[in-house]
C-alpha positions in Angstrom: -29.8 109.8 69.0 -32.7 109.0 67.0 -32.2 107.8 63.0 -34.4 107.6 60.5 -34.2 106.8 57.1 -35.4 108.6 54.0 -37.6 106.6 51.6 -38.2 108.6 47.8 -37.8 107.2 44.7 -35.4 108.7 42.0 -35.2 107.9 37.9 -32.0 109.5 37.5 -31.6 107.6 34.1 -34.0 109.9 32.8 -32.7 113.5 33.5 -31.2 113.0 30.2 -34.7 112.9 28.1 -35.9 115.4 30.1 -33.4 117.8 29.8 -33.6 117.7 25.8 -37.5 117.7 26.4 -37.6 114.6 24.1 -40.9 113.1 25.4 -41.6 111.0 21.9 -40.0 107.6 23.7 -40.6 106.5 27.3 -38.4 106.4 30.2 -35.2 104.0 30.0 -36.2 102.6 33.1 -40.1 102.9 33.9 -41.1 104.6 36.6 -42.9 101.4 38.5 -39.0 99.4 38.6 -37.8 102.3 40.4 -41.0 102.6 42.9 -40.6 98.6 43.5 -37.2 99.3 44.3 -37.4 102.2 46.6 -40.4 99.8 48.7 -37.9 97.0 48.7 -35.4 99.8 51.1 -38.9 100.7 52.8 -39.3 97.4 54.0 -36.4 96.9 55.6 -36.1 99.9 57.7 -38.4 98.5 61.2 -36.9 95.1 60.9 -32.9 96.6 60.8 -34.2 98.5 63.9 -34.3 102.2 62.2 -37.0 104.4 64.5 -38.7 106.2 61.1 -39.9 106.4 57.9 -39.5 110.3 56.0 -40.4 110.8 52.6 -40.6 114.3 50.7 -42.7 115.9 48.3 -42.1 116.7 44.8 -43.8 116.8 41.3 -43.4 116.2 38.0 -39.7 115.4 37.3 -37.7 112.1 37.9 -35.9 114.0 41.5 -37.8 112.7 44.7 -41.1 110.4 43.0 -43.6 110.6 46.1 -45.9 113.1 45.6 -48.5 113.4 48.8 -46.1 112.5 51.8 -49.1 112.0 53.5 -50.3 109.5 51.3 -47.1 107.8 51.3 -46.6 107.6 54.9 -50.2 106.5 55.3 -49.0 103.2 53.6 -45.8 102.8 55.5 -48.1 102.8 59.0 -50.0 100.4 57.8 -47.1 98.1 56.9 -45.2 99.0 60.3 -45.9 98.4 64.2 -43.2 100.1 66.3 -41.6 102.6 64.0 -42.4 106.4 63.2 -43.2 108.5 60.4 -41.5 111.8 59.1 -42.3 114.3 56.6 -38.9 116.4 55.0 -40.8 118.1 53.7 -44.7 119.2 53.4 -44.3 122.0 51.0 -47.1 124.2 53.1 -48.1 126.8 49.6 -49.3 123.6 47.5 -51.4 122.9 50.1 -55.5 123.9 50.9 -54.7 124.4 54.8 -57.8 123.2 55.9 -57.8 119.6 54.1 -54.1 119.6 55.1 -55.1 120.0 58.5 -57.1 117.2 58.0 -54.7 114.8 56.2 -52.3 115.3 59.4 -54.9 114.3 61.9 -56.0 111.6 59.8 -52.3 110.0 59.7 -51.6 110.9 63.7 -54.6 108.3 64.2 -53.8 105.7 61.8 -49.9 105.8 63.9 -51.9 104.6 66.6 -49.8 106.7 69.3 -46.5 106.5 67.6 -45.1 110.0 66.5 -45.8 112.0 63.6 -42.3 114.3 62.8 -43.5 117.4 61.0 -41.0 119.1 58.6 -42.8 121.8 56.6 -41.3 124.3 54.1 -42.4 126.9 51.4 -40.6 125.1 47.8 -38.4 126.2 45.6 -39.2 124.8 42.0 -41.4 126.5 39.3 -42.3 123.9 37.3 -44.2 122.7 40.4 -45.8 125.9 41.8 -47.1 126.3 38.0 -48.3 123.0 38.0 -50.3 123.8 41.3 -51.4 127.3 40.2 -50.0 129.0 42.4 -48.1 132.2 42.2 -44.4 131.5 43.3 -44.0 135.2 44.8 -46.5 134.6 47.4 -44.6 131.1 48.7 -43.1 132.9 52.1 -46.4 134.6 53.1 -48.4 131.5 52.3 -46.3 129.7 54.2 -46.5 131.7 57.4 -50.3 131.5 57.5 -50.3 128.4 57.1 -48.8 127.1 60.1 -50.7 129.7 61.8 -54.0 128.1 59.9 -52.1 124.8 61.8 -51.9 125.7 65.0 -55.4 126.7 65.2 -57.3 123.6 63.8 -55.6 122.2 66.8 -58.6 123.5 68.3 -62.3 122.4 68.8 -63.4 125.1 66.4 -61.5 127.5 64.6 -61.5 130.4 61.5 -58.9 132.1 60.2 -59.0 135.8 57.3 -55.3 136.0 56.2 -54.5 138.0 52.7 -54.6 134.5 50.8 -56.2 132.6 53.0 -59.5 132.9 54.6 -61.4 130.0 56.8 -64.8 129.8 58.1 -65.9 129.0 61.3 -64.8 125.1 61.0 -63.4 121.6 62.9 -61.0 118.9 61.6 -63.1 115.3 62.3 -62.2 113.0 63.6 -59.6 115.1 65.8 -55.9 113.9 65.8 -55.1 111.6 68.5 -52.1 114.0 69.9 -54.4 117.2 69.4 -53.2 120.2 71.7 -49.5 118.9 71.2 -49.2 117.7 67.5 -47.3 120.8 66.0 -45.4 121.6 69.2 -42.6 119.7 67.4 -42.7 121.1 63.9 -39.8 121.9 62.2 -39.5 124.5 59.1 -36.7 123.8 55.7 -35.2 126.8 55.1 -31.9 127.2 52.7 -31.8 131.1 53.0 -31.6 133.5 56.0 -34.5 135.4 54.8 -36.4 132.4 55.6 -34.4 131.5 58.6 -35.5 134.7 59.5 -39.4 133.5 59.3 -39.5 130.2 60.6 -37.5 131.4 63.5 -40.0 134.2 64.1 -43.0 131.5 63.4 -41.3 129.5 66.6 -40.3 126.4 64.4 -37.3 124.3 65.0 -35.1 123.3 62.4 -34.2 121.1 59.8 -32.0 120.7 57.1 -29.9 118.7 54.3 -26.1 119.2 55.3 -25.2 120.9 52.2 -22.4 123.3 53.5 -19.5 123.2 55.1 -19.9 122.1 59.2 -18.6 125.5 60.1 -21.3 127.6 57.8 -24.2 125.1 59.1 -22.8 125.6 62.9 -23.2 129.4 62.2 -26.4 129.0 61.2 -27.7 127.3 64.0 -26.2 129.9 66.1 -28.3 132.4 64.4 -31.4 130.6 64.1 -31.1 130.1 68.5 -30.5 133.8 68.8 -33.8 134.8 67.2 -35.6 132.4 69.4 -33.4 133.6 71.7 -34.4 137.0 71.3 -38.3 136.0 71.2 -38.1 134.8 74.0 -38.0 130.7 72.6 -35.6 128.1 74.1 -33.0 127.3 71.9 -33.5 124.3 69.2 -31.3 121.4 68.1 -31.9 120.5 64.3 -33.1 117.5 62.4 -30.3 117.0 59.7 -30.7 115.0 56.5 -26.6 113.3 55.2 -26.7 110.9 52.3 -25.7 107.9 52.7 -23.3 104.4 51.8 -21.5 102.5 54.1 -19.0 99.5 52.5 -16.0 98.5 53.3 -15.2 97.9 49.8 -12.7 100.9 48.3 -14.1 100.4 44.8 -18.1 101.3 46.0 -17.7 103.9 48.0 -15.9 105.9 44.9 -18.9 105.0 42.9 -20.8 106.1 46.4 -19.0 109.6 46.2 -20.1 110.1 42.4 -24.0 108.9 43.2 -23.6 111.8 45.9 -22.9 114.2 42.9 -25.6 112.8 40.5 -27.3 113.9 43.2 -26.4 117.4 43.6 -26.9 117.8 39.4 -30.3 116.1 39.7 -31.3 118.7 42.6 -30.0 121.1 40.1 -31.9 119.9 37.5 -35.1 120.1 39.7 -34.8 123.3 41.2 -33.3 125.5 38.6 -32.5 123.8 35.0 -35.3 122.0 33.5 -38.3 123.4 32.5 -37.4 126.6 35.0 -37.2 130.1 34.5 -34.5 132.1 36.5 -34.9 132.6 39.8 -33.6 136.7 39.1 -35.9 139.1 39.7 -39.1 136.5 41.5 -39.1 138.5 44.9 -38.1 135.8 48.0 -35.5 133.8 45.9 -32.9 136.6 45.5 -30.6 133.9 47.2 -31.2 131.3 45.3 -30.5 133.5 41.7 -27.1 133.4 43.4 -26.6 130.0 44.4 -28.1 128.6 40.8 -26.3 131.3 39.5 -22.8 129.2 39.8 -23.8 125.9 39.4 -25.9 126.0 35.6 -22.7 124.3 34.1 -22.1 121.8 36.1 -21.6 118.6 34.7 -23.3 115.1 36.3 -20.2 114.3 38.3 -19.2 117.6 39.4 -19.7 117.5 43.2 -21.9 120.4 44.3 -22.7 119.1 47.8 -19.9 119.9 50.6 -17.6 116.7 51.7 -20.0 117.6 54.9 -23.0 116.3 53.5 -22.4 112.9 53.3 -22.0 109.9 55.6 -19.5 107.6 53.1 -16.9 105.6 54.3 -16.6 102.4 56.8 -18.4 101.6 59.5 -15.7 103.5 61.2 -15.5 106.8 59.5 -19.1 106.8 59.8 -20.0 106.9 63.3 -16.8 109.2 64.1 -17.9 111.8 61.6 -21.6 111.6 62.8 -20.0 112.0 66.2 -18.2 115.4 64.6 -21.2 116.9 63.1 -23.0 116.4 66.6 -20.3 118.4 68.0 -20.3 121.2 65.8 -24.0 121.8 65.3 -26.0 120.0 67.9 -28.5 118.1 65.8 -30.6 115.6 68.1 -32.1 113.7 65.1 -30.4 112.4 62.2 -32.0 111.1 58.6 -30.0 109.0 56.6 -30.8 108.9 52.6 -29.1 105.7 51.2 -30.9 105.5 47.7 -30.0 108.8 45.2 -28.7 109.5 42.2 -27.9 106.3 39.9 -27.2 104.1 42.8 -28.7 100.1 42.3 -30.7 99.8 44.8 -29.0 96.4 46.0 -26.1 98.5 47.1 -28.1 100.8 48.5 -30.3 98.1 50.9 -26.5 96.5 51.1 -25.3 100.0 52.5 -28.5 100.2 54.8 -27.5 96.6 56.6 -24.0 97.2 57.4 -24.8 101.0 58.6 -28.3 98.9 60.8 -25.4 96.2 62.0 -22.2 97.8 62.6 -22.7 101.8 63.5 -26.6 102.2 64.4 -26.1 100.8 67.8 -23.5 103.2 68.6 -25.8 105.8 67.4 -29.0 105.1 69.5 -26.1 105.3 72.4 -24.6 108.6 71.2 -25.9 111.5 74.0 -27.3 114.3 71.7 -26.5 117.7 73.7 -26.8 121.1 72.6 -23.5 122.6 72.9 -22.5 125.8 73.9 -21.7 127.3 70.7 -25.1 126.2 68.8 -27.0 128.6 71.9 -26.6 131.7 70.0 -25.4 135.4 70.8 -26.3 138.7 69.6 -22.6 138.4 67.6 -24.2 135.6 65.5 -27.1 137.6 64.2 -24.6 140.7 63.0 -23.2 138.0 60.9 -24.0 136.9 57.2 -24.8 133.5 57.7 -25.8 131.7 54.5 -27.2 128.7 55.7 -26.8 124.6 54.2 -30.3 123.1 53.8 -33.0 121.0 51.7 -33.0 121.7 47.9 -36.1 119.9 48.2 
């Protein structure tokens, strides 16, 4: 099995300003400690023998500070020789296609032959689709032209008249170096089984944040492999995102488990509480008015995320629980996020060594099949699956 690690900056000190919308004093902690921090855990990852780089994209708010994942990762394969890169995600509706087109064929030659891992999604958060312009409504269609806008500047000339967006005749120069093949691989962040629905009909794989429970995420994948199933696709094995602290000291990894709900309150904050409107009533996020819906009073150390999410404990507990989730939902890539929340970042780079020394081995060795029960039936698609994925 493959693991990455995800790089992205958090200022979780500052939810606390923002969510008063007191702006008259500066940040606690400025935003450039926190960005020197997070490059000090992006340094480390090719020397401790990691095999990527992901970063997301988000705007605006202290949650996720990377802004152009492109840009980002542009850096990192620079800095790098053998490791590489991965998006989680591109949010496809903030995007102009054709300069996006562009910025991904740019990056696959600066890699110089290593691989580009393509996760793309349509967002969630207001604030950001306002800042952007763009009409939140229109995320899932935009998205699905999109890749479709994708797939055909893969070729020597291509145009494209969708309902939002229209392409002339055009080329992306210089082409990418794995043109023909470099979305072949992409993988779509969904979080509802509306949008399950689409990425599975667009012929994306998938990939997600454990969230839920193992058995809700292992019923999803089901689902998602019977509509490929049914389209006549071979069935996918998902990328899965866990957080992340590995000690073998009692007293951290109970300050570990309340980082993992800062978290989950800081992803609330993001998505759904700060400077956001409801999601009732905006057409395409009737699932999300319910999820939001039951978490607005949450308090900073009230664990959202499922005991499933995670990866803390020893060494030990570790690699036998990344053994289990392999088992019950077939992923055949796994992320690992060691710096969220409030968590210093020496304990995170700390956390980062021991998991490199003492479990990553193990994991490069661990087979990565796609079991039986993740194939998918015609039983799996009568079921209500609500599925685990990215907030972000």
């Amino acid at each position: 099995m493959q693991v990455g690690v995800m790089v992205t900056s958090y200022n979780h000190g500052d939810w606390h300003r923002m969510l008063a919308g007191d702006y008259s004093t500066p940040p606690l902690v400025p935003d450039l400690a926190v960005h020197e921090e997070t490059m000090k855990l992006g340094a480390m990852v090719e020397p401790l023998g990691f095999d990527a780089i992901w970063c997301a994209e988000h705007y605006g708010s202290p949650y996720s500070m990377q802004g152009n994942p492109l840009q980002w990762l542009a850096y990192w394969a620079g800095r790098t020789e053998r490791i590489d890169m991965g998006t989680a995600v591109i949010v496809a509706p903030w995007w102009q296609p054709v300069k996006l087109a562009h910025e991904i064929a740019m990056l696959d030659l600066l890699l110089g032959g290593r691989k580009l891992h393509l996760g793309i999604g349509r967002g969630i958060s207001a604030h950001e689709y306002d800042g952007f312009a763009v009409d939140r409504e229109q995320s899932r269609q935009r998205f699905s032209e999109m890749i479709q806008i994708l797939r055909k500047s893969e070729q020597d000339r291509f145009e494209f008249n969708g309902k939002h967006y229209k392409v002339p005749p055009t080329t992306v120069r210089p082409s990418a170096r794995h043109r023909g093949s470099l979305f072949d691989s992409l993988k779509g962040a969904f979080n509802t089984p509306a949008s399950m629905q689409v990425a599975a009909d667009l012929g994306l794989g998938q990939m997600f944040v454990t969230a839920a429970s193992l058995d809700v995420m292992a019923k999803g994948v089901s689902k998602f492999n019977a509509i490929r199933h049914r389209n006549g696709l071979a069935p996918n094995q998902p990328t899965v995102m866990m957080y992340l602290h590995c000690s073998r000291d009692p007293a951290e990894l109970a300050r570990a488990r309340v980082h993992a709900a800062e978290q989950g309150w800081a992803a609330r904050n993001h998505y759904a509480i700060w400077n956001a409107p409801s999601f009732e009533g905006v057409p395409g996020y009737e699932d999300y008015a319910k999820v939001f819906r039951q978490g607005r009073e949450l308090g900073e150390n009230e664990n959202i995320l499922s005991e499933d999410s995670s990866l803390i404990g020893t060494p030990e507990e570790i690699l036998a629980k990344i053994a289990r989730v392999q088992q019950t939902i077939s992923h055949e890539y796994l992320i690992v996020h060691p710096q969220h929340g409030a968590k210093p970042g020496a304990e995170a780079r700390a956390s980062l060594e021991l998991f490199a020394r003492e479990v990553l081995p193990a994991v490069h060795a661990m087979a990565t099949p796609i079991h039986p029960h993740s194939l998918g039936s015609e039983a799996s698609l009568r079921e209500e699956a609500t599925m685990g994925g990215a907030v972000g």
